[in-house]
N, C-alpha and C positions, 0 to 999 in steps of 0.2 A: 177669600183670596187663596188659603192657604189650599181649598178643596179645587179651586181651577188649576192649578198648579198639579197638583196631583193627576189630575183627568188627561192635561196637555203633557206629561209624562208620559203616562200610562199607554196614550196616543204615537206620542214618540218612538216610544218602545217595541208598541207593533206597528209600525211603519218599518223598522228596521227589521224586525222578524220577516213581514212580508217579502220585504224587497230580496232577506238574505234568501229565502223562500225561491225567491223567483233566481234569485243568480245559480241557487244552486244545482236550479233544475234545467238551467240553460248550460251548465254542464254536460248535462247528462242529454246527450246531444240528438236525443229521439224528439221529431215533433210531426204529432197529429194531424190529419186535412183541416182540424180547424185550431191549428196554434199551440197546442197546450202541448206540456212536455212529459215524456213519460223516458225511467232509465231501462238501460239495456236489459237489466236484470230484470225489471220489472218484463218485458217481452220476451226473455229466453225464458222464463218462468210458467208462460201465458204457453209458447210453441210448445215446449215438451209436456204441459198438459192437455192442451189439444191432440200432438201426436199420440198421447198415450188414449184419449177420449176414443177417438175418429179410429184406432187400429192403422195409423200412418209407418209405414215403410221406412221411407226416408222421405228427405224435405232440402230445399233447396229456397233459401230469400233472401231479400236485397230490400231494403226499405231507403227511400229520396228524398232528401231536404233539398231544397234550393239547389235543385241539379245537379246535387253530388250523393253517391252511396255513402249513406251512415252507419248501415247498420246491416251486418251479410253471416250469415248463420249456413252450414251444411251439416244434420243431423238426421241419425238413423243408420236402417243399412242396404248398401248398398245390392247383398246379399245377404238374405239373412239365413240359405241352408250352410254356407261356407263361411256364417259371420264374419262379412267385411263390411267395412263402416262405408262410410257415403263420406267425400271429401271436397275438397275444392277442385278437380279435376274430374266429378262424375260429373255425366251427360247427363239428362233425362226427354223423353220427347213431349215437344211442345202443343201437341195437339190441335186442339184448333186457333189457340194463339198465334198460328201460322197466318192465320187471314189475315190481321192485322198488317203485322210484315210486309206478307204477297200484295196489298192492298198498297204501301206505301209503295212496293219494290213497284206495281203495276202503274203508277202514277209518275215512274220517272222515265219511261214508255211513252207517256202525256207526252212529259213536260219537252224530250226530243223529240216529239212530234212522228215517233212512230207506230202510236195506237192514239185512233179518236174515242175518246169516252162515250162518245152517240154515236159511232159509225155502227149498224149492223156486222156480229162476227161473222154470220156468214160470207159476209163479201170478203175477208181476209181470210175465214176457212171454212170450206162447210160440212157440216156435222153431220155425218153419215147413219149416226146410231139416230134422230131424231128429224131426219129430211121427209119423212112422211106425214109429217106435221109445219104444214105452211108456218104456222103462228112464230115458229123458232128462227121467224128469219127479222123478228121487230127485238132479238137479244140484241143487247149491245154490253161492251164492258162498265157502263154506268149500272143498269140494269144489275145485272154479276155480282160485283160487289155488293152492290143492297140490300142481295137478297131476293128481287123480284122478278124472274126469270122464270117463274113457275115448276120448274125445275125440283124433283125431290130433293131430300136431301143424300141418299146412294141410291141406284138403281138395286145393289144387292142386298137392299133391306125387303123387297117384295116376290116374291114368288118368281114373276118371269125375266128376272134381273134385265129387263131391259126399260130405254130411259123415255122417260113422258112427260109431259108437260099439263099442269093441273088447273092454271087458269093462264088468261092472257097475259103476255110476259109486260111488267109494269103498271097494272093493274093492282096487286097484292104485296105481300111479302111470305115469304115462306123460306126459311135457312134451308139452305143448298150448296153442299161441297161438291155438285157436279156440276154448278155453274161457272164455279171456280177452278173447277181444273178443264173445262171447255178453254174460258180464258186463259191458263197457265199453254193450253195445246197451241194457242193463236200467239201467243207470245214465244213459243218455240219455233212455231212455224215463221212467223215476222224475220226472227234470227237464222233462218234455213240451218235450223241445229237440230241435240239430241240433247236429251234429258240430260246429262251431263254438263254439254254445252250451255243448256237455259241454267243448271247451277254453276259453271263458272261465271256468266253474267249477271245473277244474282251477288257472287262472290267480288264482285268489278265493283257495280251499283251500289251494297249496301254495307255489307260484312267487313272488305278491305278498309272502306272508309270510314265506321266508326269503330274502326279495331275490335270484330269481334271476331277472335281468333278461330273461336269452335262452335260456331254458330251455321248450321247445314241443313239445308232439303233432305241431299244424299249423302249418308253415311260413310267416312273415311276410315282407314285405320285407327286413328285417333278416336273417333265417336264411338266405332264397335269396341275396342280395349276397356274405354272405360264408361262405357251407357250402364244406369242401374238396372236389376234386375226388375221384373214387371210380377206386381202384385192385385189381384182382384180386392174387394169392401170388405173378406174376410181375412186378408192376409195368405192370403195362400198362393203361390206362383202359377204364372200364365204359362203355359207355352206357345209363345206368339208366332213359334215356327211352324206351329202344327198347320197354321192358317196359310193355303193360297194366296190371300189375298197380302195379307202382312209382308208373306216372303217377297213377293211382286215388288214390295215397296220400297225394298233394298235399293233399287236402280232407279227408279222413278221421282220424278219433283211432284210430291202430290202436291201441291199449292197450299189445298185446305187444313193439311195436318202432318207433314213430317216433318217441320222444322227440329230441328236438335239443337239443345244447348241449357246453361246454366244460368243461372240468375244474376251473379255479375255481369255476365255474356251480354243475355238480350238486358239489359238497366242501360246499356251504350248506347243501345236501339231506341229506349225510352227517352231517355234524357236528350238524345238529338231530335227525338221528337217534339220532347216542351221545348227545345231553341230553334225548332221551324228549321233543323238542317237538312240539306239534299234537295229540296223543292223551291219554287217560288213562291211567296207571298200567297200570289194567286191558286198554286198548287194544290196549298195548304188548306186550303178555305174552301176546293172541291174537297179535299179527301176529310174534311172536320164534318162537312157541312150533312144534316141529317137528311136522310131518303125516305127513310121505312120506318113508318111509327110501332114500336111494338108495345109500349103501355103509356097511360095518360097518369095524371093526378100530381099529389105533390112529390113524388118522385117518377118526374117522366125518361122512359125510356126512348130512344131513337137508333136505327142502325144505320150508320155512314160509309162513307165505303173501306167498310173493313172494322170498323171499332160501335163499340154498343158505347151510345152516349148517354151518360145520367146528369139530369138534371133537377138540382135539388132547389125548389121553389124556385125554378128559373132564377136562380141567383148563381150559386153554383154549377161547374160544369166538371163530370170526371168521362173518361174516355175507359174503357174496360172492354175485357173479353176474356172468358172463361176456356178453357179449351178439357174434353175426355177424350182419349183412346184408351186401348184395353191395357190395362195396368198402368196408365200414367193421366193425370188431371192435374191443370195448371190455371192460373190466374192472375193477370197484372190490370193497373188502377193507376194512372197517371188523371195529376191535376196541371195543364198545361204553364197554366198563369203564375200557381203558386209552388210551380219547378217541383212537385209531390209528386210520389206514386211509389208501388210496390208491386213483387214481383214475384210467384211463388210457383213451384216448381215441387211435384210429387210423384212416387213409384205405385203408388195405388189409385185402382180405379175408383174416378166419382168423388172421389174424398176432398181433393185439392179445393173445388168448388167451393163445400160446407167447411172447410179449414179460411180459406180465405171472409166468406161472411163473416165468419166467427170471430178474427183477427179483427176486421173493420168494424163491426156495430158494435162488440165488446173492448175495442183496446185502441185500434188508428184512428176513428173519426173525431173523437175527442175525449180520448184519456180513460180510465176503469171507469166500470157500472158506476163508482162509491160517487167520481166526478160530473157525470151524468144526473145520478141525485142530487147532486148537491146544487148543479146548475138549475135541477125544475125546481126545485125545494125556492132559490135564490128568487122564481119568479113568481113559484103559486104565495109564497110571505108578503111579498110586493104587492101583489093583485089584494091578497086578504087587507092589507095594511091601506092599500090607495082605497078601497072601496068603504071599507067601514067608515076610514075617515071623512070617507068625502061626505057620507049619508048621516054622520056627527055635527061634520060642520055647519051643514047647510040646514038640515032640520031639528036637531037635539044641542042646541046652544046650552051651555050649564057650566059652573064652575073649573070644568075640567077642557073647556074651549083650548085654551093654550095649548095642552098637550096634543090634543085631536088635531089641530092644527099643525103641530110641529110632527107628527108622526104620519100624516097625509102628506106632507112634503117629502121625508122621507120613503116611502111607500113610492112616490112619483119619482125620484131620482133613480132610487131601486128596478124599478121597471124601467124607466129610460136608458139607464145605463146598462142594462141586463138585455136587453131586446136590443141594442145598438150594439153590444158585445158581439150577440149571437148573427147577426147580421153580418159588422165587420169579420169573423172568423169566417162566415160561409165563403167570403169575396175575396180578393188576392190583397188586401189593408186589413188582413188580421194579425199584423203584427200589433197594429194600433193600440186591440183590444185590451193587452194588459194593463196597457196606460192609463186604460180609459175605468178598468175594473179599479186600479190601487185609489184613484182618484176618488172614486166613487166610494168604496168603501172606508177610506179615512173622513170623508165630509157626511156618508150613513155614520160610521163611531162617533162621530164629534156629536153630532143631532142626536145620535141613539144614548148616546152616555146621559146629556144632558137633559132627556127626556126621563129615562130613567130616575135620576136622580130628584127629580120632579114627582112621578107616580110611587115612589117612596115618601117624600112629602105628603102629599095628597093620600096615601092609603091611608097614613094616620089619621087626619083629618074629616076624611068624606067616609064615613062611614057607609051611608047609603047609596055611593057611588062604586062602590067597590068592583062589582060584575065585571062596569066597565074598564078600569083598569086592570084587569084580569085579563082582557082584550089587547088594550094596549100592550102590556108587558109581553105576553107569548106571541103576537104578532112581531111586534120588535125585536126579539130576540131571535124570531126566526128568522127574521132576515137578515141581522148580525152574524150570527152562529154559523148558518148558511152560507152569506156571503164568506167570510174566514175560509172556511171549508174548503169553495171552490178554491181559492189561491192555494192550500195545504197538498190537498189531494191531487196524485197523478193523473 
């Protein structure tokens, strides 16, 4: 009596650990696409060694809980030959995260009933650089957006800088910002305006309405003041004036890559986007819905009209688009359902991309490497544990039956509750998961103690059974130790 007592203590005790475990980390008010909580510290910690890793400039994030910004960081410099910092008021250009935007901004165009997603654009404009090619008259803005327009992706990436078309439009996918700014030209022209004009009706449609103050096509007083300087993958400054084409872009709505702005800025953008604002129902469900398949497997990819869709074993859905120009690479990752996503903003070329991977498979998707161990650890102990016992119980019957028996159960809860954790985290009831882990791992302690204290028993005893509880012990523990872990670790 006096030793169950003791057990149901010891029990007690970490139940209270856990739990303080868990409130404490629900403080620290970071949480991952799949639940688990990690502190700020822990994340400014992870950014200033990636910008120092990556030769990162400056940096610009916003990371989204439940459709609110938690956690917003601006580090680096701004300039680094005049050393100025990078603050809450620097710009940086969005590059091709623009699509995305132009993409929704293009869809409320839909929704007044002033551009048909299947109407051919040549009937609303016809494209003079490409009229010697019958084929460009089966474009439509559905098409555009996804990619499939056959359309390079610039005409002055090739020798005779003029524009061609490389298979039948809707046929393939091939990324193309000249099909996007064909459609940016039709939607100017719809408005009998000027580049100007189509950015003040951008500014009407999307920027006024979800207050995003400094959020631009075309650059203002305000965005040239304070836009960071432009650095290449070695750090070294751009001069993005030297370029024709750049200067051009002062005046122009490129659709596919000039947006400007900062990462609180567009997160307004984002978050009206997980609550379905600006569009209809219906709206939503063209511009979510995928077109162009660009990879299959257990992480499939899709392009929509305007956002690359990831889908993780078709359970999960994250919406993303990475965007380069020269000296600036950017990246956000919204989870619609589970009000998640993030948002990242950088002065250096190429870099923001591999800064962003880094941030999510090492830190957002479910907490440090250490947690990730400790979740496979939690399943391959459960598999070792269900399998041996099951192949004890059923064929190797012997004096240690009980134990085999009771750590096959175990083994099975462990897996159950571990593969239903991973599951509820993938889907928008990953709150559930914690519930479901304290659960499990206080009714594993109870079993595991009491098994234990059994294969102590028995070692005495069974001398020639030994191996076997050799077995039992370090399988059971790994899935004690393990499971603990997971709750411990960020």
């Amino acid at each position: 009596m006096k030793e169950i007592n003791q057990i149901h203590f010891l029990l007690l005790l970490l139940s209270f650990f856990l739990f303080a475990c868990q409130n404490q980390s629900e403080k620290q008010n970071i949480k991952t696409l799949f639940g688990t909580n990690i502190s700020e510290e822990k994340v400014g910690k992870f950014i200033d060694k990636e910008m120092e890793s990556l030769n990162i400039s400056a940096l610009s994030i916003a990371i989204i809980n439940e459709g609110k910004v938690v956690y917003h960081q601006v580090k680096g410099f701004a300039d680094k030959e005049k050393q100025i910092l990078a603050d809450d008021n620097s710009i940086f250009e969005g590059a091709s995260i623009s699509k995305s935007v132009f993409g929704f901004f293009a869809m409320t165009f839909v929704e007044d009933g002033i551009l048909n997603l299947d109407k051919p654009l040549y009937e609303y404009l016809p494209n003079p650089d490409i009229d010697n090619d019958e084929r460009y008259k089966k474009i439509t803005a559905r098409i555009v957006l996804s990619h499939r327009s056959g359309f390079p992706n610039w005409r002055t990436d090739y020798p005779d800088k003029k524009l061609f078309i490389q298979f039948e439009p809707g046929t393939d996918y091939h990324y193309s910002g000249e099909g996007y700014q064909y459609l940016a030209e039709v939607l100017k022209h719809l408005l009998n305006t000027n580049w100007a004009g189509l950015e003040e009706e951008f500014q009407k449609r999307v920027a006024i309405p979800f207050k995003m103050e400094h959020t631009k096509f075309i650059q203002d007083y305000y965005i040239k003041k304070h836009k960071v300087q432009p650095y290449d993958i070695k750090g070294i400054w751009i001069d993005k004036y030297a370029s024709d084409i750049w200067r051009s872009y002062d005046s122009i709505f490129v659709a596919p890559t000039t947006i400007h702005s900062e990462a609180v800025d567009f997160s307004k953008w984002m978050i009206a986007m997980m609550n379905e604002k600006g569009l209809s129902e219906n709206g939503f469900k063209e511009l979510y819905k995928p077109h162009s398949e660009i990879a299959s497997g257990l992480l499939r990819q899709d392009y929509t009209l305007g956002f690359i869709k990831l889908s993780i074993l078709n359970i999960s859905e994250l919406f993303t688009h990475s965007g380069n120009n020269d000296g600036f690479s950017t990246y956000f990752a919204l989870d619609k359902d589970k009000k998640w996503g993030f948002v990242v903003f950088t002065n250096s070329s190429r870099l923001g991309d591999q800064f962003a991977q880094n941030l999510t498979y090492n830190l957002l998707l479910s907490g440090t490497i250490g947690k990730q161990i400790a979740i496979g650890l939690v399943l391959v102990f459960a598999i070792l544990l269900l399998i041996t016992n099951l192949i004890f119980v059923l064929f190797k019957k012997s004096p240690l039956y009980k134990i085999k028996k009771i750590n096959f159960r175990i083994g099975l809860i462990a897996f159950f509750c571990s593969t239903s954790s991973l599951i509820l985290m993938l889907t928008i009831n990953y709150r559930i998961a914690k519930y479901l882990y304290l659960l499990a791992m206080l009714t594993v302690l109870l079993l595991g103690f009491k098994t234990l204290r059994m294969i102590v028993k028995y070692w005495r005893e069974e001398n020639n059974k030994k191996i076997d509880l050799v077995f039992q012990a370090v399988f059971l523990l790994g899935v004690m130790i393990s499971g603990i872990a997971v709750g411990i670790l960020q």
